[in-house]
N, C-alpha and C positions, 0 to 999 in steps of 0.2 A: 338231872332227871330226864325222863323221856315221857313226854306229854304228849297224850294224843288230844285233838281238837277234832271233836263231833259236832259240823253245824253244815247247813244244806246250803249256805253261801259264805262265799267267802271272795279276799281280794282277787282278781281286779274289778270285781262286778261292785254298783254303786250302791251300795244300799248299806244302810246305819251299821247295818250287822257284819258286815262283810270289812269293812275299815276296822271297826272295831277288834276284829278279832285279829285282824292282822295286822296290826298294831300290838296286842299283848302277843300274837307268837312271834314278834320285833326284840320284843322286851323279854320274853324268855329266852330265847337265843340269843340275845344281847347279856344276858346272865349265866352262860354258858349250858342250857337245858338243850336237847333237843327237840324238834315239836314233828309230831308228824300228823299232818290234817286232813281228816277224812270229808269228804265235803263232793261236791256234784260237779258234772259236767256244764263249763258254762252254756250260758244261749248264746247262740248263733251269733246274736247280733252285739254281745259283749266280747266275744270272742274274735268278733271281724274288726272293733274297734281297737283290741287289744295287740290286737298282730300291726295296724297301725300306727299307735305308739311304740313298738316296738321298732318299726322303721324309721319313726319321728328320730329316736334318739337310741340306736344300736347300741344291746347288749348281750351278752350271752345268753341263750335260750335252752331250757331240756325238753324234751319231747316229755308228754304226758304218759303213764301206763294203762290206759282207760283203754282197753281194743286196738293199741298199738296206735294210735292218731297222736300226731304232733301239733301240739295248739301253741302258738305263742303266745307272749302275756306276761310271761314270769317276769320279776324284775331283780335285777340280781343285787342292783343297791341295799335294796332291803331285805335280803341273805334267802329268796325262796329260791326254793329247785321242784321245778315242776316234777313230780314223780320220779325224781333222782334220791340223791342220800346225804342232801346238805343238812346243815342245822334246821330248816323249814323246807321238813318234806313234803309236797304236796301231791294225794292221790284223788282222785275225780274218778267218780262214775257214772253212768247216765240215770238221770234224773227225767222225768215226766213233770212236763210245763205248758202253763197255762196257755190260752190265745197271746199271752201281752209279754211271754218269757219267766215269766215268772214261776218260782217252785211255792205254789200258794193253793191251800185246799187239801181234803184230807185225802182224798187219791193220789195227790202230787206228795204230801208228804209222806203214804204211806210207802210212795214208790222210792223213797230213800231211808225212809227209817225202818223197813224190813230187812231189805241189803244192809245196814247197821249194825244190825244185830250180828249178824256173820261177819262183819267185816270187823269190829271191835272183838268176835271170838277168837280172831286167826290171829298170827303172825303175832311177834312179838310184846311181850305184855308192857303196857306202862306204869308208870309211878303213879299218875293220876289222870281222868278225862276231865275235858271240858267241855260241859254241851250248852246249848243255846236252845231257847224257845225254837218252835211250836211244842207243846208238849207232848206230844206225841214222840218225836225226838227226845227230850227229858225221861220219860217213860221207857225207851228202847236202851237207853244209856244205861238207866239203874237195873233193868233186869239182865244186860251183858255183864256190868261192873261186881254184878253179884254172883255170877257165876264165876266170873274170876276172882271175886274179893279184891278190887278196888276200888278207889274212892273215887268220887267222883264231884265236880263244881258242877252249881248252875249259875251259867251267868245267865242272869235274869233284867234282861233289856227293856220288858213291859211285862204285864200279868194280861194274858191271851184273854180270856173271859171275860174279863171287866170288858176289853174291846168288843168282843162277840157280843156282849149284853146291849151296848151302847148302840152296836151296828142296826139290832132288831133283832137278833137269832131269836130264834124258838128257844124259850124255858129250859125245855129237856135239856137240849144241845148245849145250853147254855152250864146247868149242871153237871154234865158229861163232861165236858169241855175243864170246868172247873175241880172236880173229883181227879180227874188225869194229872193236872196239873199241881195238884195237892200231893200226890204220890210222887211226882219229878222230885218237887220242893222239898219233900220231908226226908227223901233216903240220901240229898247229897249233905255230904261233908260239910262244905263249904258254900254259900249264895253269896253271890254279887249281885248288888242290885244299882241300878244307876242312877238312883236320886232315895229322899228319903220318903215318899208316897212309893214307890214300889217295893221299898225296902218294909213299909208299914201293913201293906198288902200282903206281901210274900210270908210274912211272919203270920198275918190272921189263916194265910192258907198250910202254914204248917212246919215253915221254913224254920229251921237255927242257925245259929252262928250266920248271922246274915252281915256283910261288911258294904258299904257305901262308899260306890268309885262313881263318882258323875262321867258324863259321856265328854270323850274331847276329839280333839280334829290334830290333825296335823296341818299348819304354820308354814308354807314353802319360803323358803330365802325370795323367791318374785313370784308373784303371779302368772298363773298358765299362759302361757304366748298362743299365739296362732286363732284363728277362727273357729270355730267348731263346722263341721260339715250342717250345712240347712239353716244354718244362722240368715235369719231375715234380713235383707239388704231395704231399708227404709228409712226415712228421716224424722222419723218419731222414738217414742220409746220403745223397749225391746224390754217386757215383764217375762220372766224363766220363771217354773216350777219343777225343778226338779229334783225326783224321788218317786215314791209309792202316793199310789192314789187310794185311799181304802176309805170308808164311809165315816169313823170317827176323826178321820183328818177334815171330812167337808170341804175338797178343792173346787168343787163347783160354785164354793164363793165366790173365787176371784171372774168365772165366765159372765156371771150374776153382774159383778159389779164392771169390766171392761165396757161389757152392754150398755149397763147405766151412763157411762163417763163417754164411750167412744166421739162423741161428737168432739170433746174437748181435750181429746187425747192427740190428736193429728192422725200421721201415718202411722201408728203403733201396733205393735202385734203383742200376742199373748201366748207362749209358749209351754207346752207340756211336754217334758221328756223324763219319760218314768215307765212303771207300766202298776201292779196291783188290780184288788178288787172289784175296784168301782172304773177299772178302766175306760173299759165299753158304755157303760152309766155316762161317766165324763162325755165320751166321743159322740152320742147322740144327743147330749144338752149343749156341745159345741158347737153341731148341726147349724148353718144358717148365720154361726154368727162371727160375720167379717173378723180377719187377722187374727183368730184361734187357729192355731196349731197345737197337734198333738203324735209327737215319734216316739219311739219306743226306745226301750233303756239301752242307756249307751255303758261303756266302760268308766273308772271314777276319774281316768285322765282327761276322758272327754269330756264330762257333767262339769268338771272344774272349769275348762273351757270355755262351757256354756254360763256360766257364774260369772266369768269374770270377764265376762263382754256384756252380760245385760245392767240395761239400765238399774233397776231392781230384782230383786228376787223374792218367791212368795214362801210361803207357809203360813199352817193355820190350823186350830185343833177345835173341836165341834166340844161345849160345855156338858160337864156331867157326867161326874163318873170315871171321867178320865183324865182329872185337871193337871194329874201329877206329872203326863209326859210332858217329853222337851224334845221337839222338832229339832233333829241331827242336821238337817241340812240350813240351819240356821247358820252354824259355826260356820259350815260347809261355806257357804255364802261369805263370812265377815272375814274368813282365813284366805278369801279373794280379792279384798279389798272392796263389796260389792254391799251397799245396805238393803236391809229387808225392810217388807212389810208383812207383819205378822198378824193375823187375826186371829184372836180367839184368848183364854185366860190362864192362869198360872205362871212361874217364873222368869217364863220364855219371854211373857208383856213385862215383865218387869225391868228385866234386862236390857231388851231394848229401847224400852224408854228412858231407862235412867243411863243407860250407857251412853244415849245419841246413837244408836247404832243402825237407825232408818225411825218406821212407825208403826207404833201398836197400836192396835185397835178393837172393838169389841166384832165380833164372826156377824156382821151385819154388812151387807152389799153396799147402803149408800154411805158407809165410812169408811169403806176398803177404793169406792172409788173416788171418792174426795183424798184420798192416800195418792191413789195411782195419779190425779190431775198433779199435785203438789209436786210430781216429779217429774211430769211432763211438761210443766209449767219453771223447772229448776230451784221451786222455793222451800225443799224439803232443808232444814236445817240440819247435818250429822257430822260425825266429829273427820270423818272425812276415812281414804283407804288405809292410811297408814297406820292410822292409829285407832282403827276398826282392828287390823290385823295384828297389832300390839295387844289390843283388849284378849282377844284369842289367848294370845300367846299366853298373856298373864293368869288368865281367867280359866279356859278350858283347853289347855295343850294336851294333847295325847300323849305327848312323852309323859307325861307325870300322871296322867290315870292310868295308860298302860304299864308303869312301874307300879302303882300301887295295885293292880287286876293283877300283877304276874307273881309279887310278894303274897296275895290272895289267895293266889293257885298253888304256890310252894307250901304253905302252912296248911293246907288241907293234907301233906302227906307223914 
């Protein structure tokens, strides 16, 4: 078949969405389909990280067809061709992004789901699309897919509104928001949903034939080598979060709780490298308070990196309403050999605590820093790296939800 993949991120940029999908267009192509991904121009600064992995460990490289710029990035292990005509064709356009890099917000996404529409009208037709949240994209997919009469997936990563609702949005926006998203869910063929609370959601909102692939990572044979650029030089702990920062995740627990503990932490720092909503929110509550750092999204060779040199690694999801997600960068972290501290409710605490796999606790400051002392102190108990990255392997490998995402996408046609 020849699949097109409609989403406004994609590999090498670090974000849940962006691994995920490129990972099932691994697995389509590894099935003999071709994929050809329509997707944005990276940022800047995933872009400059990208061309450095690319020098880390030299491979062949295509030039982009976005305005004729050559970006490097591509990696050929895993069969992309940047804007060439391999099995994973990738074409980039430019995208409008936020202060933080990010393609977040309904100007940012309208500036890629308009060019969509055109771009899914032209050039060659496929067997089926796959699109991805925001709904606005969902929305731009099924009114292309219906002038040509094809069918379309929605991989359904989270349900946007429930977030919106949880964040604060205004009512209206809130059922705008929702209504858009019900018209994505209802015209595709096929819904993938990534656990069974989204899967439960996506059906109240309209969805059928809805199929359940939970989120997985990819397992490196060793852990990322090298330093990451900006990595703290200190004789204390060294706490990472990295990913998205948005208001239903609540990452200004962990600045909440360093506060609390610093005296007993030693020389430790606290590290954000991500970018999202609540970025700017984050960097003023950071304000003042010793050993916060906060850079901006790097590439996913580099976030690994940073994972697998810190001490710990954070995440965390704010209660109500949204219990059903599962923080991607959890695996992220455990497929580094690198334990978390996670705060906040649903699978993800179960997980890690019955795994050993760092410490769960509830989204409250003085338990997230009695967390952070316990491993600055060395007395956190966990089943340790190796067999952190076995749990992975067994539990949530990407090889086996991208074969079952890509068996997903072929049975919609």
């Amino acid at each position: 078949m020849l699949v097109t993949l409609a989403t406004r991120t994609f590999t090498p940029e670090p974000t849940a969405a962006a691994l995920r999908l490129g990972a099932l267009a691994r697995a389509l192509a590894a099935g003999g389909d071709r994929v050809r991904v329509l997707t944005s121009r990276l940022a800047p600064s995933v872009a400059r990280d990208a061309a450095a992995n690319a020098n880390r460990a030299p491979s062949p490289v295509h030039g982009e067809r976005s305005g004729g710029s050559a970006t490097p990035g591509a990696r050929a292990d895993a069969g992309y061709d940047e804007g060439g005509h391999g099995l994973v064709d990738i074409r980039r356009a430019p995208v409008l992004r936020d202060r933080t890099g990010a393609v977040r917000g309904y100007v940012s996404y309208l500036s890629f789901d308009v060019p969509l529409i055109a771009r899914l009208l032209t050039g060659p037709s496929p067997d089926v699309v796959v699109s991805e949240p925001p709904p606005t994209t969902g929305a731009a997919v099924r009114l292309a897919c219906a002038v040509r009469r094809i069918p379309y997936v929605y991989y359904c990563a989270d349900i946007v509104s429930d977030a919106a609702a949880l964040a604060g949005v205004a009512r209206p926006v809130v059922r705008a928001v929702a209504a858009l998203e019900a018209f994505a869910l209802r015209g595709a063929r096929r819904v993938i949903a990534v656990s069974d609370g989204v899967a439960r959601r996506a059906s109240e909102l309209g969805a059928t034939r809805v199929t359940v692939v939970p989120n997985g990572v990819r397992v490196p044979e060793a852990v990322a080598s090298g330093l990451p650029a900006g990595f703290p030089t200190c004789s204390g702990p060294v706490f990472v979060y990295a990913g998205t920062v948005a208001h239903w995740l609540a990452p200004e627990i962990f600045i909440d709780a360093f506060e609390l503990a610093r005296e007993r932490l030693g020389d430790a720092r606290l590290v954000f490298v991500g970018q999202g909503s609540d970025w700017e929110d984050l960097a003023a509550r950071a304000r003042g308070v010793a050993g916060v750092r906060l850079l901006p999204a790097v590439s996913a060779d580099e976030a690994d990196r940073w994972m697998a040199r810190a001490t710990a690694t954070l995440a965390s999801l704010r209660p109500g309403g949204y219990d059903y997600a599962y923080p991607t960068k959890i695996l992220a972290s455990l497929a580094q050999g690198t334990p978390v501290i996670y705060a906040g409710p649903g699978q993800a605490a179960r997980d890690v605590r019955e795994g050993g796999l760092g410490v769960a606790c509830a989204l409250d400051p003085s338990q997230v820093a009695e967390a952070m002392v316990a491993f600055a102190s060395d007395s956190v108990r966990w089943v340790g790296a190796e067999q952190a990255r076995a749990w992975v392997r067994e539990n949530r490998s990407v090889d086996a939800s991208s074969r079952a995402a890509a068996a997903a996408v072929r049975s919609a046609v």
